[in-house]
N, C-alpha and C positions, 0 to 999 in steps of 0.2 A: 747018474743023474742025481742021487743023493749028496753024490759028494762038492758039488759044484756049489760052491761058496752063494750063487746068485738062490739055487734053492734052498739054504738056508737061510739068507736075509730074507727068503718070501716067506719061509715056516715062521723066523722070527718077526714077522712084519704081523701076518696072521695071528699070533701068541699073540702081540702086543695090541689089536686091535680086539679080539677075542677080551684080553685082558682089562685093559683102558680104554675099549672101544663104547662101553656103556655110559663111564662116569664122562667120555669127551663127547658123544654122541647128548649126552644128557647137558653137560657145560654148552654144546652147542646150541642144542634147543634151546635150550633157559635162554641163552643168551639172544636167540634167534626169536624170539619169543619176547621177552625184556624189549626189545629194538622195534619190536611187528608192538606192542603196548606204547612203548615212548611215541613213535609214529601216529598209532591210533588218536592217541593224549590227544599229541597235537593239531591230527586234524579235526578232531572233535574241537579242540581250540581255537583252532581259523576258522570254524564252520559257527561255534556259536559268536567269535569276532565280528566274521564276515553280519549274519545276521543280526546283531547290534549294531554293527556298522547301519547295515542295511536299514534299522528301524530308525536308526538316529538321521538318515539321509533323509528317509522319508518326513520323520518329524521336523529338519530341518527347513527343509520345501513348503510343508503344512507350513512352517512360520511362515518364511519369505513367501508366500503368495497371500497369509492374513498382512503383514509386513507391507508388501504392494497394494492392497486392497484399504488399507488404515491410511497409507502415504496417498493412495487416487483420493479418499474419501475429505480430506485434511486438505487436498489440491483442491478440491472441487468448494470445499468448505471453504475455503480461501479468497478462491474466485469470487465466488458469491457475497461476502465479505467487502472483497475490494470492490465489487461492481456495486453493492449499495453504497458504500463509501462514497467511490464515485459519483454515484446520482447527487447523495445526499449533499456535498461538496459542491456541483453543478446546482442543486436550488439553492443553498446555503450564498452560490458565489450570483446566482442570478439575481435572489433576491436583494444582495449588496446591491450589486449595480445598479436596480430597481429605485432602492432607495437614495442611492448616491446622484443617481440622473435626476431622481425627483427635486434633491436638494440643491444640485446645479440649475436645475428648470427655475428653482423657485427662487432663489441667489440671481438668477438672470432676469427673472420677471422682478425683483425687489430694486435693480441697478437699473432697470429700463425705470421703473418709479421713480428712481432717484435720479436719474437722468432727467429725466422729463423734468421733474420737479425743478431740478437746480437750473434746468434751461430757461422754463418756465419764467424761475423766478432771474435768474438776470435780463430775459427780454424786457420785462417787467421794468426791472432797475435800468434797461438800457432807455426802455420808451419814458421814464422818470426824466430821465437824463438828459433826451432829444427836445422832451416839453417844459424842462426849464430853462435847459438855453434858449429856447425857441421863444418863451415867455421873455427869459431878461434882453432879449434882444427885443421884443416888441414890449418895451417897460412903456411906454406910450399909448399904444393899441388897449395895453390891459386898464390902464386907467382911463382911458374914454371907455373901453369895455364896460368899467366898473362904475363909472358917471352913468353912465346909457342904463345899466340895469337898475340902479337906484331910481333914477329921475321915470322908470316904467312904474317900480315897484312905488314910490308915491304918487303916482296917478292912479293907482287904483285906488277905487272909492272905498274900498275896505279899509285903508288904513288911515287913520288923520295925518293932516299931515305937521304935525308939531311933534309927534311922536318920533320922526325919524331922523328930527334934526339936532 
């Protein structure tokens, strides 16, 4: 049994473990150990990431809902804004009209005056017109008209009568 080649690669296997088994035993730890540290590192690294993450998510959120709250506030600001606009616009445009209807009312009442007037005055000039032809056609009429009132106007006793002659 001693001689059997396999029992001596197990003695020398044994020697060499006994031998180099410490400083590989020891390379392995370190090294097992170095690897279980790098790991650690890193999850302490994602852990305070994640949680940075985490807090910047939240502060992000914290904005966006100040964010949405600023932009409602601005809308609503707005609103109100344009809906006094609007009114203001609406009496601004009523009171136009107001004044624009008054100065057509009073443009319409000033042409009804001057209507009337200008009609006025040609009936005027028309009935001018009708009583002078109507006269020069009775050129006869009006001079016995005009004998007749004289010869009334010297029979009154008010006046002498050498005065009219």
């Amino acid at each position: 049994m001693f001689k059997t080649p396999e029992f001596w690669v197990l003695i020398a296997f044994v020697l060499f473990l006994f031998a180099f088994g410490r400083k590989i035993l020891g390379f392995l730890t370190q090294s097992l150990d170095e690897h279980r540290n790098k790991v650690s590192r890193q999850l302490e690294e994602a852990e305070r990431l994640q949680d940075e993450a985490l807090s910047l998510l939240e502060a992000y959120k914290q904005k966006h809902e100040e964010a949405l709250k600023q932009s409602a506030e601005i809308i609503a600001f707005a609103e109100e804004e344009a809906l006094a606009l609007k009114k203001e616009k609406e009496r601004e445009f009523d009171h136009f009209m107001k004044q624009r209807e008054k100065a057509l009312l009073e443009r319409i009442e000033n042409e009804k005056e001057e209507t009337k007037t200008a009609f006025r005055k040609q009936i005027l000039e028309e009935a001018i017109t009708h009583v002078e032809r109507f006269l020069e056609t009775q050129k006869d009429e009006k001079k016995k008209l005009t004998e007749n009132a004289l010869k009334e106007v010297t029979d009154i006793s008010l006046f002498p009568k050498d005065i009219l002659k």
